[in-house]
N, C-alpha and C positions, 0 to 999 in steps of 0.2 A: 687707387694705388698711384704712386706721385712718380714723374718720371726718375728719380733717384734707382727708385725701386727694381724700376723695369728694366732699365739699362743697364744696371749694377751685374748680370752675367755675362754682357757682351764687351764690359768697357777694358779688360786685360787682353784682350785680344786685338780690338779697336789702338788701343794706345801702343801693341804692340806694329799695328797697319795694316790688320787684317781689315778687306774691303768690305767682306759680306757683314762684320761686327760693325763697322763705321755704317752701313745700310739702314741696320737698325736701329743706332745710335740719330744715327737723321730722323728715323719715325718715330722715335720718341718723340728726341728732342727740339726736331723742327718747330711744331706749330710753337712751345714756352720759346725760342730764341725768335722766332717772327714778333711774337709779341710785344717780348720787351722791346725789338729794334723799334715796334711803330709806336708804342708808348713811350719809352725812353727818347725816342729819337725825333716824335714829331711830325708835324705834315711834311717839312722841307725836305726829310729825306724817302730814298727810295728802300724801302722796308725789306725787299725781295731781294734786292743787292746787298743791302746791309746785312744779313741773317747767311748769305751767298759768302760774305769775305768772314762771316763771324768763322764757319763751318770750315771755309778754306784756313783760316788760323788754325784750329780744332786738330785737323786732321795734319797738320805739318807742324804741329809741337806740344802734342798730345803726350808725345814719348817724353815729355818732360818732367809730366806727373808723376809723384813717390807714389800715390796713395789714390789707388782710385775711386774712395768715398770723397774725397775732394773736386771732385767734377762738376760735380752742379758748382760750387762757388767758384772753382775756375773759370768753367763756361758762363757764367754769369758776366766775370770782370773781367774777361773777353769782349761779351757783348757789351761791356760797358764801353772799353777802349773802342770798338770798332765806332759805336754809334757815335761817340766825341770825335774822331776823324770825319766822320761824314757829315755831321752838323755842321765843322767848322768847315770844311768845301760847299756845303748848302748855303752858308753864309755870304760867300762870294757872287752863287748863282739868283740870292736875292735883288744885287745889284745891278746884273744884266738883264736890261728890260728883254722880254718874252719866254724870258726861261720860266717861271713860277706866274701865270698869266690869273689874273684878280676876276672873271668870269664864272660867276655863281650857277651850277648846272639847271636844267632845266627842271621841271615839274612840280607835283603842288604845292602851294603856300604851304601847309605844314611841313611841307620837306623840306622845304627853306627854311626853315623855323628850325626845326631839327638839325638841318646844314651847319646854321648860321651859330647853335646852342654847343656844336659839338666842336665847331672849329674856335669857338670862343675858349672854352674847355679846353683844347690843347694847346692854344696860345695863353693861356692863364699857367699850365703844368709847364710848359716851355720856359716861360719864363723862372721857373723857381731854380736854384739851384741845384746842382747834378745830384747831390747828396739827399736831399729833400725828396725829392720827384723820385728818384731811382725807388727809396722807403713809400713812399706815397702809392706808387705804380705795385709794386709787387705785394703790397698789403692789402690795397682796398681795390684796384683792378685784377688782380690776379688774384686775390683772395687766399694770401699765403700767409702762414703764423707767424708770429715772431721770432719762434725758433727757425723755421726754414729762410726767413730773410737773414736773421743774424749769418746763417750758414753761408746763406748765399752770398752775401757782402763782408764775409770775413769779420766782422765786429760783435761786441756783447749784443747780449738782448737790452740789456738795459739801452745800449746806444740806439738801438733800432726803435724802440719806445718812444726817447725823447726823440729822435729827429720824426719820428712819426706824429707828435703830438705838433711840433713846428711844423709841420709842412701840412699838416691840417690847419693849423691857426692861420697859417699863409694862404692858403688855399682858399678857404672860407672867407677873408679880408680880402682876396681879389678876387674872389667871386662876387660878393657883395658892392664892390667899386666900380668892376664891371655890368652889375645890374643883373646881373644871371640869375641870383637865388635869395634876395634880398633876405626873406623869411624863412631859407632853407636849413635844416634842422644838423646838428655835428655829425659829422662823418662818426662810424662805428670804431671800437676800441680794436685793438690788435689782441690777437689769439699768443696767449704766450703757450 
């Protein structure tokens, strides 16, 4: 059952300000808005803040909602705005040496390996365009259809399609330039 599902009895009371329906509204929806902030958002930011100011939004302009099946795409491009604010202050704290320290953690060579594969991976997603990555992240990491991203990003299916088909061809061309997966096989299609 998809969070839509679950929250859909507590969200008119929620949006009305009720605490104990906003409680639930968190156990849903917490771990999907952690998610996308560290996928969407990246190493640079802090994921646990980011998900922290998405929910502080949430809950202080909730009451704005006409329609409380629009919640998931709401709270989606919430999390989108919140994470583009924190990227673009992560941005600055790249430039002050010791903030974001280049010290690779300890233990086995294949952790390393692994460390080294996964931060490559999100400096590859990082770089793709917000639009791209946003389709990219919620289809093939979060394993959601077409129609629920369409939902969730406000746009056709067909648009979630084709930016899903670019941001695979992007994706797989710098992975490939990066050396990550030389021979590694296309990403899977989107579930319409």
């Amino acid at each position: 059952m998809r969070e839509s599902e679950l929250s859909a009895p507590y969200l008119p009371a929620a949006m009305r300000g009720d605490t104990a329906a906003w409680d639930r509204i968190l156990g849903v929806w917490g771990p999907a808005v952690l998610r996308w902030c560290a996928r969407l958002g990246g190493p640079r930011i802090d994921t646990e803040d980011a998900a922290h100011d998405v929910f502080e939004r949430a809950f202080t302009h909730a009451h704005t909602i006409r329609d409380p099946a629009a919640f998931p795409g709401w709270l989606f491009a919430t999390t989108r705005r919140v994470v583009i604010d924190h990227r673009r202050r992560a941005w600055l704290r790249r430039w002050v040496p010791g903030l974001v320290p280049d010290v690779p953690a300890p233990g086995a060579e294949s952790r390393a390996e692994r460390d080294n594969l996964a931060a490559a991976v999100r400096e590859a997603l990082e770089d793709m365009p917000a639009e791209l990555r946003e389709v990219i992240v919620l289809c093939e990491l979060e394993e959601r259809n077409g129609a629920e991203v369409a939902e969730l990003l406000g746009v056709p299916l067909g648009t979630v399609k084709s930016r899903l088909r670019r941001a695979r061809e992007r994706f797989e061309a710098e992975a490939r330039r990066r050396g990550l997966a030389p021979d590694a096989p296309a990403l899977g299609r989107v579930n319409g």
